[in-house]
C-alpha positions in Angstrom: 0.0 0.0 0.0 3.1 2.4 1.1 4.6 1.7 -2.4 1.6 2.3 -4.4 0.6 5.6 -2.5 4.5 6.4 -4.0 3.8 5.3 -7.4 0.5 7.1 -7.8 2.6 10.4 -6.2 5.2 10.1 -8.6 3.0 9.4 -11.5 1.4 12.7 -10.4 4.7 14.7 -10.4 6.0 13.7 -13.4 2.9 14.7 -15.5 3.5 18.3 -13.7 7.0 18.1 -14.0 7.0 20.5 -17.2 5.2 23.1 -16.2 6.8 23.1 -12.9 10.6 22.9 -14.9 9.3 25.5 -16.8 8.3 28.0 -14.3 11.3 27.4 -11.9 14.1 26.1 -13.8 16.0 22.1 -13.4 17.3 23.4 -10.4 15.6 24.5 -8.1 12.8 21.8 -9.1 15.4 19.7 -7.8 16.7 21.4 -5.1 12.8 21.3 -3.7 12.5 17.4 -4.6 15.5 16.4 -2.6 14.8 18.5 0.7 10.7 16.9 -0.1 11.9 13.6 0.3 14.4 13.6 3.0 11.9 14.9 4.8 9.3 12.5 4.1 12.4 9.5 4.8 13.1 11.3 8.0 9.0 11.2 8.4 9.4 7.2 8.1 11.9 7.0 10.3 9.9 8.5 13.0 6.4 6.3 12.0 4.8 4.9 15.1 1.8 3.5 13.1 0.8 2.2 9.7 -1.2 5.7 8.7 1.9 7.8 9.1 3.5 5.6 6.7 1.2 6.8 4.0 1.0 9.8 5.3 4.8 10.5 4.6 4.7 8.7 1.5 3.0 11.2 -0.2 5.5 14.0 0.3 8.3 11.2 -1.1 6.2 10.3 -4.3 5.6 13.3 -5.3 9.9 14.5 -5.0 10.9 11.7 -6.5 8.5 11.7 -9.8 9.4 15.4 -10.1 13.5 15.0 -10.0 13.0 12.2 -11.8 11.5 13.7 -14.9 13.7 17.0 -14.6 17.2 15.9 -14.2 16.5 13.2 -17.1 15.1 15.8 -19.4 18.0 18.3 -18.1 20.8 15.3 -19.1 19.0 14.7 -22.4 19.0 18.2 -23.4 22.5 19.1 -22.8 24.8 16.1 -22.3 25.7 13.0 -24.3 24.5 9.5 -24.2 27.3 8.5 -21.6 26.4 11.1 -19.5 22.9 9.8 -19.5 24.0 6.1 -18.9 26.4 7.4 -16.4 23.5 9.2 -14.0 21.4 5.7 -14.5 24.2 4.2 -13.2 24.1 5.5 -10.5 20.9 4.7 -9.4 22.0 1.4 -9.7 25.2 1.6 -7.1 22.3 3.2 -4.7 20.1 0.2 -4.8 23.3 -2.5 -4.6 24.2 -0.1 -1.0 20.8 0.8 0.4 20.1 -3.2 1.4 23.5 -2.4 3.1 22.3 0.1 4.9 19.2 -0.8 6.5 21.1 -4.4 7.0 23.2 -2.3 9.5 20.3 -0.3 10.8 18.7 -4.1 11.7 21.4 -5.2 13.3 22.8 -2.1 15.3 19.1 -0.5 16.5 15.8 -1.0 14.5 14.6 0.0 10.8 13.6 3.4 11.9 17.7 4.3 12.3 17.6 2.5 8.2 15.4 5.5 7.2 16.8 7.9 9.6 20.7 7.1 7.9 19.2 7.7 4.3 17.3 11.0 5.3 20.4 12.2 6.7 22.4 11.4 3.5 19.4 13.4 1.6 19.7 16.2 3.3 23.4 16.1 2.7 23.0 16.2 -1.3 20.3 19.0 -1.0 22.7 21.2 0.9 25.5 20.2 -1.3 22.8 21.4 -4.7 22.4 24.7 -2.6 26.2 25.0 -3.0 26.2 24.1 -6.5 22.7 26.4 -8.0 25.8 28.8 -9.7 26.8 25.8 -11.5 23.2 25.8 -13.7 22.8 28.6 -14.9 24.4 28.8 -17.7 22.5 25.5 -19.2 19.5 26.8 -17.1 19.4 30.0 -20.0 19.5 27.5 -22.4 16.7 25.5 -21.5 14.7 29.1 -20.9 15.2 29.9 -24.3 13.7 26.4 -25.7 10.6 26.6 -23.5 9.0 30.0 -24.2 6.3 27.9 -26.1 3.2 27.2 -23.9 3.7 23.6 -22.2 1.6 20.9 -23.7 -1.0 19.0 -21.9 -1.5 14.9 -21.6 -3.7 15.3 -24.7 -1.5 17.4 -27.0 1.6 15.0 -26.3 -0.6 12.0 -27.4 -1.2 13.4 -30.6 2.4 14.2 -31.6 3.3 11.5 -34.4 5.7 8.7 -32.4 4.5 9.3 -28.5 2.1 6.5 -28.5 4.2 3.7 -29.8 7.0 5.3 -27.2 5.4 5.7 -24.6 4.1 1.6 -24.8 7.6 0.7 -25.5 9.0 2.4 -22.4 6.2 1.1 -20.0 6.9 -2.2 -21.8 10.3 -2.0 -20.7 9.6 -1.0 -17.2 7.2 -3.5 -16.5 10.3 -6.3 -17.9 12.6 -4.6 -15.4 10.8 -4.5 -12.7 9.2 -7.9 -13.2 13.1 -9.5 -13.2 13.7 -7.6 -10.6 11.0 -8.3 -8.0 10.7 -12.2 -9.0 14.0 -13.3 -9.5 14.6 -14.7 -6.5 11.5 -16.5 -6.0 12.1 -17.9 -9.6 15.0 -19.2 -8.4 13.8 -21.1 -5.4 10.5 -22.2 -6.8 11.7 -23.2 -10.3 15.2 -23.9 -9.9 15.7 -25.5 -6.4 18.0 -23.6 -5.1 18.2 -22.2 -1.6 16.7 -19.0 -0.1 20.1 -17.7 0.6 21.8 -18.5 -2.4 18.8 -17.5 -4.2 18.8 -13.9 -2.5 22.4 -13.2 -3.5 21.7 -14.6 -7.7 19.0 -12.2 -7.6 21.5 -9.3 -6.1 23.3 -9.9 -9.3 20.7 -8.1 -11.8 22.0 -5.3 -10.2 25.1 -6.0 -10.4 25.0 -6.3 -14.1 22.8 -3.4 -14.5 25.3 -1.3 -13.0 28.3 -2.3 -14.9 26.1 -2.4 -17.9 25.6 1.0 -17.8 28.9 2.3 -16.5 30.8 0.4 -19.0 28.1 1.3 -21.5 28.7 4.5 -21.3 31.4 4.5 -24.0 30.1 2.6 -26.1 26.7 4.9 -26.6 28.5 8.3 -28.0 30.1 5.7 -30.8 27.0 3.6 -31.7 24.1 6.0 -31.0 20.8 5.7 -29.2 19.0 3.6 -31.5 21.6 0.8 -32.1 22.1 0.9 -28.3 18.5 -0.1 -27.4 18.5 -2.7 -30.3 21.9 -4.3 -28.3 20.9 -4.0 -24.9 17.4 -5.6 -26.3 19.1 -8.5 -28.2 21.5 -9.3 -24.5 18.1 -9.1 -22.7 16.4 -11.9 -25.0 19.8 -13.9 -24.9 19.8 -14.0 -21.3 16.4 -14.9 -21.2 16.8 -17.9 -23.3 19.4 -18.8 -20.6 16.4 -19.4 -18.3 14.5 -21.0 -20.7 16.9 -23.6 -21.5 15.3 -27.4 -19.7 18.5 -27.4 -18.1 19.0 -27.6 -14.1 21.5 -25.6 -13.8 22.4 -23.0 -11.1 25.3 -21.7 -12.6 22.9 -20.7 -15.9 20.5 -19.5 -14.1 23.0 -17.2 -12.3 24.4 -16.5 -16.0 21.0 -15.8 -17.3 20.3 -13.3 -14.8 23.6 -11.5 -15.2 23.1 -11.2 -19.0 19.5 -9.8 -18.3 20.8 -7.1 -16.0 23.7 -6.6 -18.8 20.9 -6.3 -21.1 18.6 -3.9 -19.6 21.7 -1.4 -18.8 21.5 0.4 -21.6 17.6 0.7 -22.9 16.4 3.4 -19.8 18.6 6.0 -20.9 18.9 5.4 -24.3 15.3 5.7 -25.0 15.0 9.2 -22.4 18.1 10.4 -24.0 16.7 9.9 -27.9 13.4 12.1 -26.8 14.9 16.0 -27.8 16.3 14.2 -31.0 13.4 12.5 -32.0 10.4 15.5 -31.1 12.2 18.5 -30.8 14.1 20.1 -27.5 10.9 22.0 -27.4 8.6 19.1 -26.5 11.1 16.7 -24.3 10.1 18.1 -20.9 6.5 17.4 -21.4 7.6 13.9 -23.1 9.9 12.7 -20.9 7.4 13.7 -17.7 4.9 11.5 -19.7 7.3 8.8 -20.1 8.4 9.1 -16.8 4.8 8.4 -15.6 4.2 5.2 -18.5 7.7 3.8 -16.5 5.8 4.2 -12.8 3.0 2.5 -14.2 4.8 -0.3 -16.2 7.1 -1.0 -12.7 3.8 -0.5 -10.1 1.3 -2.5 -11.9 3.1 -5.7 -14.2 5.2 -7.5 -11.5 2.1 -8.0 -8.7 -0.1 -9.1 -12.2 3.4 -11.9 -13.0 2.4 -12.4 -8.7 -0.9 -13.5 -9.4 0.1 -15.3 -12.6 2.3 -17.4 -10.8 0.6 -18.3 -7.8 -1.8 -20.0 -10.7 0.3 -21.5 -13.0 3.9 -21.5 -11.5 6.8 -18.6 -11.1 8.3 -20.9 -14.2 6.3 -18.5 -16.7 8.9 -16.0 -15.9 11.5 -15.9 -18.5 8.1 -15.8 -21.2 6.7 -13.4 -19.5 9.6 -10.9 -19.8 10.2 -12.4 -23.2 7.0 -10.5 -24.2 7.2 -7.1 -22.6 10.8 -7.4 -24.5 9.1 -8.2 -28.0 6.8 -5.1 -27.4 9.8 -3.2 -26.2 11.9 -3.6 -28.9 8.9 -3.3 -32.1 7.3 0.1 -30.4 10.5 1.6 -29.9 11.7 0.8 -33.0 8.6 2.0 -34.6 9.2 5.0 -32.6 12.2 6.0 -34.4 11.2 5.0 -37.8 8.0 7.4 -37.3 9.7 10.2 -36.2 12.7 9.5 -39.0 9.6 10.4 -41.4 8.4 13.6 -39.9 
């Protein structure tokens, strides 16, 4: 319930992230989002009871959907592919320490102290973006100078020729991350045999892969482009897939297959944010990529429970065909994507 008051927050914030970029610049948008949300984790560390939970939750939605569409649009406009695959990265080293951190918070004091640790390191970066708002501007007058047009609604992005077929091939892609990411584990045990623990730390491994994907990635992306890019990391994704599929009992594949899939997945995020100015025009990316932003909330939030439910019923060995198909999609509306807007 916690996480889907989030998603529905950030889903929200991303659709006003535009206007909102618009009116007070990349900066301070995110200046804002990061003090909003270390206060909302220092809110969870202090919940006594369930209600305060979602209370707080709202407050940490709603800064992370608007950072999230901001800085991504602010990357795409005036940095490089790397750069983009670089920031993504990123988010990737904080998810391989976070389970780190609360691991020591559980051990040392309660999880309250596991929230408490991360609001503290929040409020760190915001102080450190207060030190760095000179740093912006110059980019900042850029961006000004492209968004004098009024900011296009939900509607008006929907009809511009591509968005569609984008915006189901980045929910697409969400929905296969997330799905591997949430169920790999249980896949493992319940498919595979192998143990809880062992299981845990294969699993820990997507990440792993994710991150070097996209770190190592990074040079690769100003050399081959955007669109070869998210054809590669697609292709890696299927062949790692296939891993899993093979009738083969075999935890050494399995760990294999779910290291090629994080590989895989490494580069599609910011290859497909970072196409957006190039393919609609710097003029229409923020209200794009805030749209995109909330397809990837709904792809992540929604598709893994369904694979939940799907699984209970006909076994957690579906997996590998499930993502198989959110893949497909991925790769035939993207490429569509760029084909369309190649025409016009």
């Amino acid at each position: 319930f916690v996480s889907m008051v989030i998603s529905g927050c950030t889903i929200v914030s991303s659709l006003m992230s535009d206007r909102l970029t618009r009116k007070l610049g990349t900066s301070v948008v995110t200046v804002i989002s990061v003090f909003l949300t270390a206060a909302a984790l220092f809110g969870f560390s202090t919940s006594a009871n369930f209600w305060m939970l979602l209370l707080f939750a709202i407050p940490y939605g709603l800064g992370a959907g608007a950072i999230d569409a901001a800085l991504n649009n602010y990357v795409a406009l005036h940095y490089s592919s790397k750069h983009m695959s670089w920031l993504h990265c990123f988010w990737g080293v904080g998810t391989i320490i976070s389970p780190f951190v609360m691991s020591y918070a559980l051990k040392t004091a309660t999880w309250h102290s596991g929230y408490l640790i991360v609001s503290m390191i929040q409020l760190g970066i915001g102080l450190l973006l207060l030190l760095t708002l000179p740093v912006w501007k110059i980019n900042e007058k850029k961006t000004i100078q492209r968004s004098t047009d009024k900011p296009l609604g939900l509607v008006e992005v929907l009809k511009i020729k591509g968005v569609p077929t984008l915006l189901i091939g980045f929910f697409a892609y969400c929905a296969a991350e997330a799905t591997a990411m949430y169920w790999a584990s249980t896949y493992l045990v319940e498919s595979k045999g192998v143990p809880d623990v062992k299981a845990a730390a294969f699993a820990s491994l997507f990440f792993i892969g994710l991150t070097t994907g996209r770190f190592f990635g990074g040079f690769l992306m100003d050399i081959l482009g955007d669109r070869k890019m998210i054809i590669l990391g697609g292709s890696i994704l299927v062949l790692g897939i296939f891993c899993l599929l093979l009738p083969i009992n075999s935890e050494r594949l399995s760990l294999i297959g779910f290291i090629i899939i994080g590989l895989g997945c490494a580069p599609i995020y910011p290859c497909i944010i970072h196409s957006t100015p190039s393919n609609f025009g710097a003029e229409h990316s923020g209200a794009i990529i805030g749209i995109q932003m909330a397809s990837a909330y709904v792809g992540s939030s929604l598709v893994p429970p369904l694979f939940g439910v799907i699984g209970k019923t006909w076994g957690f060995n579906l997996l590998p065909i499930y993502l198989l198909i959110f893949v497909i999609l991925m790769l035939v509306m993207t490429e569509k994507t760029f084909r369309t807007t190649a025409k016009h």
